[in-house]
PyMOL commands that place a pseudoatom at each C-alpha (Angstrom):
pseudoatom trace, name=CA, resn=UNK, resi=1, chain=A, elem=C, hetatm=0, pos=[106.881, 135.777, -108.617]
pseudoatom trace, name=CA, resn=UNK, resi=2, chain=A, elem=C, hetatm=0, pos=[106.744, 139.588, -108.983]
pseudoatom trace, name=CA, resn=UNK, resi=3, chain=A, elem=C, hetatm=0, pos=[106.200, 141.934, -105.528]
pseudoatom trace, name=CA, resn=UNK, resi=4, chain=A, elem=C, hetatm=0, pos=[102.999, 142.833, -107.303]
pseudoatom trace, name=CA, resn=UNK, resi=5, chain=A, elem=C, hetatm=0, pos=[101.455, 139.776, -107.621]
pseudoatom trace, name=CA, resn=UNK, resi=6, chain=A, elem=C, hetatm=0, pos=[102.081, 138.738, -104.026]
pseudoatom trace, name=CA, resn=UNK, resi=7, chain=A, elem=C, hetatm=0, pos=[100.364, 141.844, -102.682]
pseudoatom trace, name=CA, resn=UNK, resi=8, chain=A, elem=C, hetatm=0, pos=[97.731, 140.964, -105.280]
pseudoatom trace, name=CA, resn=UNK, resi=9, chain=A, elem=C, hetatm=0, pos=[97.370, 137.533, -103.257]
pseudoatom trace, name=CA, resn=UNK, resi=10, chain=A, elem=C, hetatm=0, pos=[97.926, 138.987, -100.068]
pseudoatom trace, name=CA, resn=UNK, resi=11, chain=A, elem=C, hetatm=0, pos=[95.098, 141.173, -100.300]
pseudoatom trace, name=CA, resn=UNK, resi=12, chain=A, elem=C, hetatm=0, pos=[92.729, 138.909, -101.876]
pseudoatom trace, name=CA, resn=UNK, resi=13, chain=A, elem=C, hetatm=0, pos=[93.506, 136.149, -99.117]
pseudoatom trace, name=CA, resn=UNK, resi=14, chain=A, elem=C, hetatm=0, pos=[92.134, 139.267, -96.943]
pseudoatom trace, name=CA, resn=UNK, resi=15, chain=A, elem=C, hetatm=0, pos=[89.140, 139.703, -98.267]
pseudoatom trace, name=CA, resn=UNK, resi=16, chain=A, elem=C, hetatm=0, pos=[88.440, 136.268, -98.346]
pseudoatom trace, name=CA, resn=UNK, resi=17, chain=A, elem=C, hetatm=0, pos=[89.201, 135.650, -94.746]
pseudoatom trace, name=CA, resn=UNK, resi=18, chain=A, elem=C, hetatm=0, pos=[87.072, 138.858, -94.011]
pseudoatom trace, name=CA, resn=UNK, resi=19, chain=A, elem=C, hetatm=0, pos=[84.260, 138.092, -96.358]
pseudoatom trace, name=CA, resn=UNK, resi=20, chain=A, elem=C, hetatm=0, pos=[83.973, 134.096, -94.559]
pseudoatom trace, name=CA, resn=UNK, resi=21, chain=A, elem=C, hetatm=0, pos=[84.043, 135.925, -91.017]
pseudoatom trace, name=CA, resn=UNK, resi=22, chain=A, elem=C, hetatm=0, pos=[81.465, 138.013, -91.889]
pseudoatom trace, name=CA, resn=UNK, resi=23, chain=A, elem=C, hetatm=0, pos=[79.174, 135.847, -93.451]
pseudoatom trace, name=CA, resn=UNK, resi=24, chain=A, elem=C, hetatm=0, pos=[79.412, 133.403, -90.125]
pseudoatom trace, name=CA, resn=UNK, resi=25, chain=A, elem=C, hetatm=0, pos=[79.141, 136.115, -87.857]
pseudoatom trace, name=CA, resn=UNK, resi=26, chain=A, elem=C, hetatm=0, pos=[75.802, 137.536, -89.629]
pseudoatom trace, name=CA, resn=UNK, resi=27, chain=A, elem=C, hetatm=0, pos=[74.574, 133.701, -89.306]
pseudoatom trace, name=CA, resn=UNK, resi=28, chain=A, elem=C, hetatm=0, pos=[75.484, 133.595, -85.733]
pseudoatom trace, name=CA, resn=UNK, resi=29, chain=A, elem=C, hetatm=0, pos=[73.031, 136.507, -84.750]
pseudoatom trace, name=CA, resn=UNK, resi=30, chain=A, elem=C, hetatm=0, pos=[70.643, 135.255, -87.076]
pseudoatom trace, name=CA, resn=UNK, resi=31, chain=A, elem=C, hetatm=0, pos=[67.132, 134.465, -86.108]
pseudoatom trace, name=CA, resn=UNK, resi=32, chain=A, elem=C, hetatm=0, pos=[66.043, 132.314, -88.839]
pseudoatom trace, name=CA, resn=UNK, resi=33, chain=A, elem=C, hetatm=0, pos=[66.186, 128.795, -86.522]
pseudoatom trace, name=CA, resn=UNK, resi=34, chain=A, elem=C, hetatm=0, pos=[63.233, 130.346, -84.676]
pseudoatom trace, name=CA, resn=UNK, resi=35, chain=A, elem=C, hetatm=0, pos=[59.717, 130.409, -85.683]
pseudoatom trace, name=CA, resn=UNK, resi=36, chain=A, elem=C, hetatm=0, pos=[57.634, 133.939, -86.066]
pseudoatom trace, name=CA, resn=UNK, resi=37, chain=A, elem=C, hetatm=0, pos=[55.085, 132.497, -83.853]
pseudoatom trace, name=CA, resn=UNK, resi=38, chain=A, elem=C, hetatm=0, pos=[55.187, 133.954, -80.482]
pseudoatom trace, name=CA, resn=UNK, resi=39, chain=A, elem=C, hetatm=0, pos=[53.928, 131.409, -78.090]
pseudoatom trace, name=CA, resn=UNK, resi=40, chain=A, elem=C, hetatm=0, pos=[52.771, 131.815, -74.362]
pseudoatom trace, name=CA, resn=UNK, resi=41, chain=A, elem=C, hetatm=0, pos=[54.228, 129.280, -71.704]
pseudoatom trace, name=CA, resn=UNK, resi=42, chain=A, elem=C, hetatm=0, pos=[54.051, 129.155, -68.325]
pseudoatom trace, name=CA, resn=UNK, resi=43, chain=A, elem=C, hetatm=0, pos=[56.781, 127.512, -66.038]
pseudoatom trace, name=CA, resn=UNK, resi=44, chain=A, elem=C, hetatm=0, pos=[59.656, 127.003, -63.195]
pseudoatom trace, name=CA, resn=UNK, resi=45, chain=A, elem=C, hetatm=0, pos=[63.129, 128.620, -63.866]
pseudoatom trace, name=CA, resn=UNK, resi=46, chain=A, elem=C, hetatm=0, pos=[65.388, 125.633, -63.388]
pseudoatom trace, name=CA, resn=UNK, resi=47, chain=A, elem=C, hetatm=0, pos=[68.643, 127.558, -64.331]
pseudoatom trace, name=CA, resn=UNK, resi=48, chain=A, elem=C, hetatm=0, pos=[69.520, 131.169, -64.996]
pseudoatom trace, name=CA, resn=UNK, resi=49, chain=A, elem=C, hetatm=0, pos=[72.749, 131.396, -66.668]
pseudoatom trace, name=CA, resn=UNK, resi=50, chain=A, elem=C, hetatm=0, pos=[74.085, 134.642, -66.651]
pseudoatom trace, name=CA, resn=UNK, resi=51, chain=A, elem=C, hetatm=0, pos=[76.785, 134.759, -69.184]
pseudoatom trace, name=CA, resn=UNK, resi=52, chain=A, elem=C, hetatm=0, pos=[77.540, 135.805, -72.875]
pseudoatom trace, name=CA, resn=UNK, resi=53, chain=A, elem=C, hetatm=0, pos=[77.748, 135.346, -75.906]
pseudoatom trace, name=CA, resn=UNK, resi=54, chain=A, elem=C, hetatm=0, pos=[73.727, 135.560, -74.460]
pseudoatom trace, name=CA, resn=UNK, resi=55, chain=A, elem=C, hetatm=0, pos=[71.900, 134.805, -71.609]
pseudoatom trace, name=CA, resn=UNK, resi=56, chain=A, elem=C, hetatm=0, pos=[69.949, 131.869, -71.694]
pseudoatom trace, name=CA, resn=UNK, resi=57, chain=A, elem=C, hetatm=0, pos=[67.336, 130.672, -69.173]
pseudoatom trace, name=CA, resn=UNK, resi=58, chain=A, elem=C, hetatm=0, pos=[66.145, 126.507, -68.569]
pseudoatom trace, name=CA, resn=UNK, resi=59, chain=A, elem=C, hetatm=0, pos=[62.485, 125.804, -67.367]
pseudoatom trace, name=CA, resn=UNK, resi=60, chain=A, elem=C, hetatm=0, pos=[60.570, 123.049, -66.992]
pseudoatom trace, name=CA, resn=UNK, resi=61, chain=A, elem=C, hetatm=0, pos=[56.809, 123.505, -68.372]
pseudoatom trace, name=CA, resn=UNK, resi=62, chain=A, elem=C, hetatm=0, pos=[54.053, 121.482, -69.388]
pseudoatom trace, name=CA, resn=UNK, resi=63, chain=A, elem=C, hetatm=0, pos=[53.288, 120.480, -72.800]
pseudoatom trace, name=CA, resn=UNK, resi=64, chain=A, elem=C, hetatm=0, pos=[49.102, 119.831, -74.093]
pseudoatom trace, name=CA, resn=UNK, resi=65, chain=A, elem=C, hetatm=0, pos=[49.183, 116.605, -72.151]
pseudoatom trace, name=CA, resn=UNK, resi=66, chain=A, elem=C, hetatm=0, pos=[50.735, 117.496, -68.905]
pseudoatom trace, name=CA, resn=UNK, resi=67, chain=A, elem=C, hetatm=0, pos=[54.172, 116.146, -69.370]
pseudoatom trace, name=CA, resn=UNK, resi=68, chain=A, elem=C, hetatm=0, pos=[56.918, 118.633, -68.215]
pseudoatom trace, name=CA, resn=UNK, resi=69, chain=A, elem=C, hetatm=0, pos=[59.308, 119.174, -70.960]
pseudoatom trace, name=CA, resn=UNK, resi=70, chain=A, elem=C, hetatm=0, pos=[62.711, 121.341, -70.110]
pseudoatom trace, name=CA, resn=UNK, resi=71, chain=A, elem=C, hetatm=0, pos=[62.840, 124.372, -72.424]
pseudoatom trace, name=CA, resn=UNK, resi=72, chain=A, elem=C, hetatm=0, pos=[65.723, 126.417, -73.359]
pseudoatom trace, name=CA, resn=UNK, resi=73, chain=A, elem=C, hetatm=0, pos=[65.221, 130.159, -74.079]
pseudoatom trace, name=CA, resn=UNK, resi=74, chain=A, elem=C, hetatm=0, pos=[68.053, 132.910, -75.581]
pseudoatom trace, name=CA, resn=UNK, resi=75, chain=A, elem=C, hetatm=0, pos=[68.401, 136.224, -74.848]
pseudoatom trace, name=CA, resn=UNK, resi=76, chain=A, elem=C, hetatm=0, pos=[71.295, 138.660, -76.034]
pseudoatom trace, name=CA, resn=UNK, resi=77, chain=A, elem=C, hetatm=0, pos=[74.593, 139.249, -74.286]
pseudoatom trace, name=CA, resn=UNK, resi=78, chain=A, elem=C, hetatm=0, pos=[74.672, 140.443, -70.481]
pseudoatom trace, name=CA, resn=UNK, resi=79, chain=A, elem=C, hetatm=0, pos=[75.276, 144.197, -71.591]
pseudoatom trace, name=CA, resn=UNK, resi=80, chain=A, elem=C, hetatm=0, pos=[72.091, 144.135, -73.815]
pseudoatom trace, name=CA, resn=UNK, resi=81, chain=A, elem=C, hetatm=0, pos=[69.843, 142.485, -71.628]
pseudoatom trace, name=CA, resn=UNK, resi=82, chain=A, elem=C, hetatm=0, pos=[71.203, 144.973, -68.774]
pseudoatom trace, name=CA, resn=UNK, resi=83, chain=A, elem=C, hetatm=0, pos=[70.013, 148.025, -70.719]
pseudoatom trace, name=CA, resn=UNK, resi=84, chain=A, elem=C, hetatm=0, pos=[66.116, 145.745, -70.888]
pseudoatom trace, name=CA, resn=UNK, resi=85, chain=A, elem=C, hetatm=0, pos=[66.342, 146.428, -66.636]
pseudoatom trace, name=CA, resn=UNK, resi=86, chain=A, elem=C, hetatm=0, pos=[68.059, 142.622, -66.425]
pseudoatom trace, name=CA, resn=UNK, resi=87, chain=A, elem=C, hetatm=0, pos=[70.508, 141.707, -63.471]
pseudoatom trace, name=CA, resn=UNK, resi=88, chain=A, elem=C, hetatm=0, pos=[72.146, 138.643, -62.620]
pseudoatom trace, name=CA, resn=UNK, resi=89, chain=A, elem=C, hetatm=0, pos=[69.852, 138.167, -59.799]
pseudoatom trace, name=CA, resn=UNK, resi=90, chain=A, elem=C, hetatm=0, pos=[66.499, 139.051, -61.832]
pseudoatom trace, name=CA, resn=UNK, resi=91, chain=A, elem=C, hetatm=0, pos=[65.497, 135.054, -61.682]
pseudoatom trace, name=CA, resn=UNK, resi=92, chain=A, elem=C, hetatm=0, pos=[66.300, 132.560, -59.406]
pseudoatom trace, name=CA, resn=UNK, resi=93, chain=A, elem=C, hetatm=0, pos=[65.773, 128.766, -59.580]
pseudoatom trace, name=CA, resn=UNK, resi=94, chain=A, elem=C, hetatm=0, pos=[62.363, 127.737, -58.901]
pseudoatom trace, name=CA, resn=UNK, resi=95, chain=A, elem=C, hetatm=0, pos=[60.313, 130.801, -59.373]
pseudoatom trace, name=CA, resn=UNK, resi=96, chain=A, elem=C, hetatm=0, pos=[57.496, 130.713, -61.492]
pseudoatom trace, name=CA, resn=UNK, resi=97, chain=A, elem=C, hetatm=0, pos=[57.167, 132.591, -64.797]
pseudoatom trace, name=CA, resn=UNK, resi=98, chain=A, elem=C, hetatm=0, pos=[55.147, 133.626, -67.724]
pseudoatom trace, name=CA, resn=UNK, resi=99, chain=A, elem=C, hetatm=0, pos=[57.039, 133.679, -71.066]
pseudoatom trace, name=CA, resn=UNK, resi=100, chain=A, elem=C, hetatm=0, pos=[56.169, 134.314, -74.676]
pseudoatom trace, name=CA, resn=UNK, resi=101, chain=A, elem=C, hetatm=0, pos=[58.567, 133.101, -77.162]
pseudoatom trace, name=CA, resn=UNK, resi=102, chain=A, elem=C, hetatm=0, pos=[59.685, 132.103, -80.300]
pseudoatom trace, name=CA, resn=UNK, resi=103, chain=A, elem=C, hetatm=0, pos=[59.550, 128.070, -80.437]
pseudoatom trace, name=CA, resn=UNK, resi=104, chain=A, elem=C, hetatm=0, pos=[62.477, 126.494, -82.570]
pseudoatom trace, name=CA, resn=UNK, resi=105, chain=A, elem=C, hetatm=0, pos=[61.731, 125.707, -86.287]
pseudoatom trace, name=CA, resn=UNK, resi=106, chain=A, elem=C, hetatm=0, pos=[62.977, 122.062, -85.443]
pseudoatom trace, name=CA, resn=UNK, resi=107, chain=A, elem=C, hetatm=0, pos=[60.344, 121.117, -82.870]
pseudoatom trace, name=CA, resn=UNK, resi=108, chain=A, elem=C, hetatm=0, pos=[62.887, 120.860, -80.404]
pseudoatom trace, name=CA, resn=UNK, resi=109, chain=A, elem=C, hetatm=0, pos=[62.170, 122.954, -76.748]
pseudoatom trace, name=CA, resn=UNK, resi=110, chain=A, elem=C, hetatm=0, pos=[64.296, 125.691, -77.697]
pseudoatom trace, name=CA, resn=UNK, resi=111, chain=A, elem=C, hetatm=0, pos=[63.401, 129.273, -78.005]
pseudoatom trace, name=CA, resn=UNK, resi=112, chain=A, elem=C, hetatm=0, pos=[64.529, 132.776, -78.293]
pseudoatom trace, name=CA, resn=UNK, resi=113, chain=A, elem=C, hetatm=0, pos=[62.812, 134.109, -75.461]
pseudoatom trace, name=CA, resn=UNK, resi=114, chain=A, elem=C, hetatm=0, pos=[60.429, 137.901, -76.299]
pseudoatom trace, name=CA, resn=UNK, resi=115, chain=A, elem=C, hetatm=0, pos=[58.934, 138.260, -72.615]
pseudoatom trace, name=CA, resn=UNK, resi=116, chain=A, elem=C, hetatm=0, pos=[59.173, 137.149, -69.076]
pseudoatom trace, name=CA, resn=UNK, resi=117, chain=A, elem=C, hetatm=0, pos=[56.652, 137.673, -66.243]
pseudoatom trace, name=CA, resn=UNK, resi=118, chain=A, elem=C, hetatm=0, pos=[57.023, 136.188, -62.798]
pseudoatom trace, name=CA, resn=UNK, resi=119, chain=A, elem=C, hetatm=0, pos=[53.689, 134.984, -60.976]
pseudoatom trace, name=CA, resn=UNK, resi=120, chain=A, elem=C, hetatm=0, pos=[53.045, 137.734, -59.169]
pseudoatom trace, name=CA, resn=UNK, resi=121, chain=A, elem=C, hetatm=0, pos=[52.482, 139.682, -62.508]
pseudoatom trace, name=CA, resn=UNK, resi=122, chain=A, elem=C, hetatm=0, pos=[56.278, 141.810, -62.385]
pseudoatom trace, name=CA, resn=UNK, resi=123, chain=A, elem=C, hetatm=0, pos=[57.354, 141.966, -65.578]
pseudoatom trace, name=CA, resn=UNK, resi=124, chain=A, elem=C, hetatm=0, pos=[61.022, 140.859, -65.607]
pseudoatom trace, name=CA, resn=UNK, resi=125, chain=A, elem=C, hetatm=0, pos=[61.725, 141.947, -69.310]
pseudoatom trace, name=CA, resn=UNK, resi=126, chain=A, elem=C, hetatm=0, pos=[58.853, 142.915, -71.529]
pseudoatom trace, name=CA, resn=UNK, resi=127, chain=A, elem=C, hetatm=0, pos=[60.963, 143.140, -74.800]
pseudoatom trace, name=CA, resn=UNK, resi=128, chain=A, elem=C, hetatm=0, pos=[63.653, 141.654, -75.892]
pseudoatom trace, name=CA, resn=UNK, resi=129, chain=A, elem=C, hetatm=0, pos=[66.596, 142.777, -79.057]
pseudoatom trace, name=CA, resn=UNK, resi=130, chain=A, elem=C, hetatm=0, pos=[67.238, 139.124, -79.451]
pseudoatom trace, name=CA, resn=UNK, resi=131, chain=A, elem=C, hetatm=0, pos=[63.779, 138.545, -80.540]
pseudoatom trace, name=CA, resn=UNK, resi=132, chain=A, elem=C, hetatm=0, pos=[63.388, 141.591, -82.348]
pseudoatom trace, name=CA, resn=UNK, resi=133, chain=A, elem=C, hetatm=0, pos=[61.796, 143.699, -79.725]
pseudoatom trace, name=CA, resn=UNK, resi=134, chain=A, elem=C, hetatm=0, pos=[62.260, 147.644, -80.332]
pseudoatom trace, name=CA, resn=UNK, resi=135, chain=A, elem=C, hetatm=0, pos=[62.260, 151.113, -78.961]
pseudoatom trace, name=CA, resn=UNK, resi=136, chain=A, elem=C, hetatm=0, pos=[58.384, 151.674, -79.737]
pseudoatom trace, name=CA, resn=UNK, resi=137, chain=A, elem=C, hetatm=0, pos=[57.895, 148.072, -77.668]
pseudoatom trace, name=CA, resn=UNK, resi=138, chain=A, elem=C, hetatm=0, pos=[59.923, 149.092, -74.751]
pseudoatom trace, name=CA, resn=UNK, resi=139, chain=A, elem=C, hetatm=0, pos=[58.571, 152.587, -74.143]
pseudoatom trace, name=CA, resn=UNK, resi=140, chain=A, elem=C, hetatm=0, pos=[54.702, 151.138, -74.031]
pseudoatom trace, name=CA, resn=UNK, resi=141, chain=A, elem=C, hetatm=0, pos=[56.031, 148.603, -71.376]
pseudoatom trace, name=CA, resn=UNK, resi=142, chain=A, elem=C, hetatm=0, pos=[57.958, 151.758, -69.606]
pseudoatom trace, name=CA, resn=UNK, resi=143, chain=A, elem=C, hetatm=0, pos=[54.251, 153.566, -70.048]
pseudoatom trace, name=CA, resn=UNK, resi=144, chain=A, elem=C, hetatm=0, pos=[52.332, 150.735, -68.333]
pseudoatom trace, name=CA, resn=UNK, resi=145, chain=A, elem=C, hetatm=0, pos=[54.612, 150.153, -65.548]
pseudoatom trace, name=CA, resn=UNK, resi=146, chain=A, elem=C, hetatm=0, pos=[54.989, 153.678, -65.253]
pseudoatom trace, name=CA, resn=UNK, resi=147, chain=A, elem=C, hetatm=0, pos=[50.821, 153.932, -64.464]
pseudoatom trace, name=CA, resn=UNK, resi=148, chain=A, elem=C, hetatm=0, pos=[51.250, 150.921, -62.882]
pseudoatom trace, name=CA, resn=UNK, resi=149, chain=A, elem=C, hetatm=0, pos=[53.595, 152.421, -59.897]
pseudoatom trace, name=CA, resn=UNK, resi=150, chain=A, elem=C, hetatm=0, pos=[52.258, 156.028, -60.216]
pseudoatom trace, name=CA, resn=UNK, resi=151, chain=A, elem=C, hetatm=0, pos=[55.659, 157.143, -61.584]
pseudoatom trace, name=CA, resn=UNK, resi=152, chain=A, elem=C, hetatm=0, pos=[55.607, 160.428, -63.829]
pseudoatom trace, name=CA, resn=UNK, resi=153, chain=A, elem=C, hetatm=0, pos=[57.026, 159.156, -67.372]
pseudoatom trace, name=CA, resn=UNK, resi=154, chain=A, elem=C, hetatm=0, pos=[60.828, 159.618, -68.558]
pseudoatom trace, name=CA, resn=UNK, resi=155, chain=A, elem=C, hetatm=0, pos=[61.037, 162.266, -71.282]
for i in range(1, 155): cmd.bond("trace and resi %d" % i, "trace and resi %d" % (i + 1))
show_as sticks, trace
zoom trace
């Protein structure tokens, strides 16, 4: 076999490896398991797990008939969620929370989690770039807490 035709084969085993990474990569940060439904739970953090690829958070909340049902919600990776005002010790086991998300297409309790809010009213994060939060989203929640504390906006 000529030189040429092994670099020809060399490079297209390259692109093919490439091309395959890709692909599973894009599916990996997909959204597409998730509804576009945003639903509004309230519940107890049972677990906070602080970690990448993303942060994911377990609570227990109660479904139309009162039985609790443990829910699993997504978030992106610790350095993404950290620039949303997140820190490992934002939630703790056993607090109670307000949370819109995006249910699983499956039925299953599984989410990608847009919004947290503990009891009290704090809001913990009030966008997320997992579920396809934005800049517009988070400067309105900056706004409001902004007004809320008496703190002069950010340019």
């Amino acid at each position: 076999m000529s030189l040429q035709k092994l670099f020809g084969i060399a490079i297209l085993s390259i692109v093919i490896v490439f091309g395959l990474s890709a692909g599973i990569a894009s599916a990996h940060h997909s959204n597409a398991e998730y509804t576009n439904k945003l639903t509004k739970m309230e519940g107890t953090v049972v677990e906070y797990r602080w970690r990448n690829p993303h942060v994911t958070i377990v609570w227990d909340s109660k479904d139309e008939t009162g039985k609790v049902v443990r829910w699993r919600g997504e978030l992106a990776s610790i350095t993404t969620v950290m620039g949303s005002g997140l820190t490992k010790d934002s939630l703790k086991p056993g607090q109670a929370v307000r949370m819109s998300v995006y249910p699983s297409k499956l039925g299953t309790p599984e989410s990608v989690i847009q919004y947290i809010e503990r009891q009290d009213g704090t809001v913990v994060l009030g966008w997320s770039n997992q579920a396809g939060g934005n800049e517009e989203l988070r400067l309105a929640r900056e706004k409001k807490q902004n007004e809320a504390t008496g703190s002069a906006t950010k340019p």
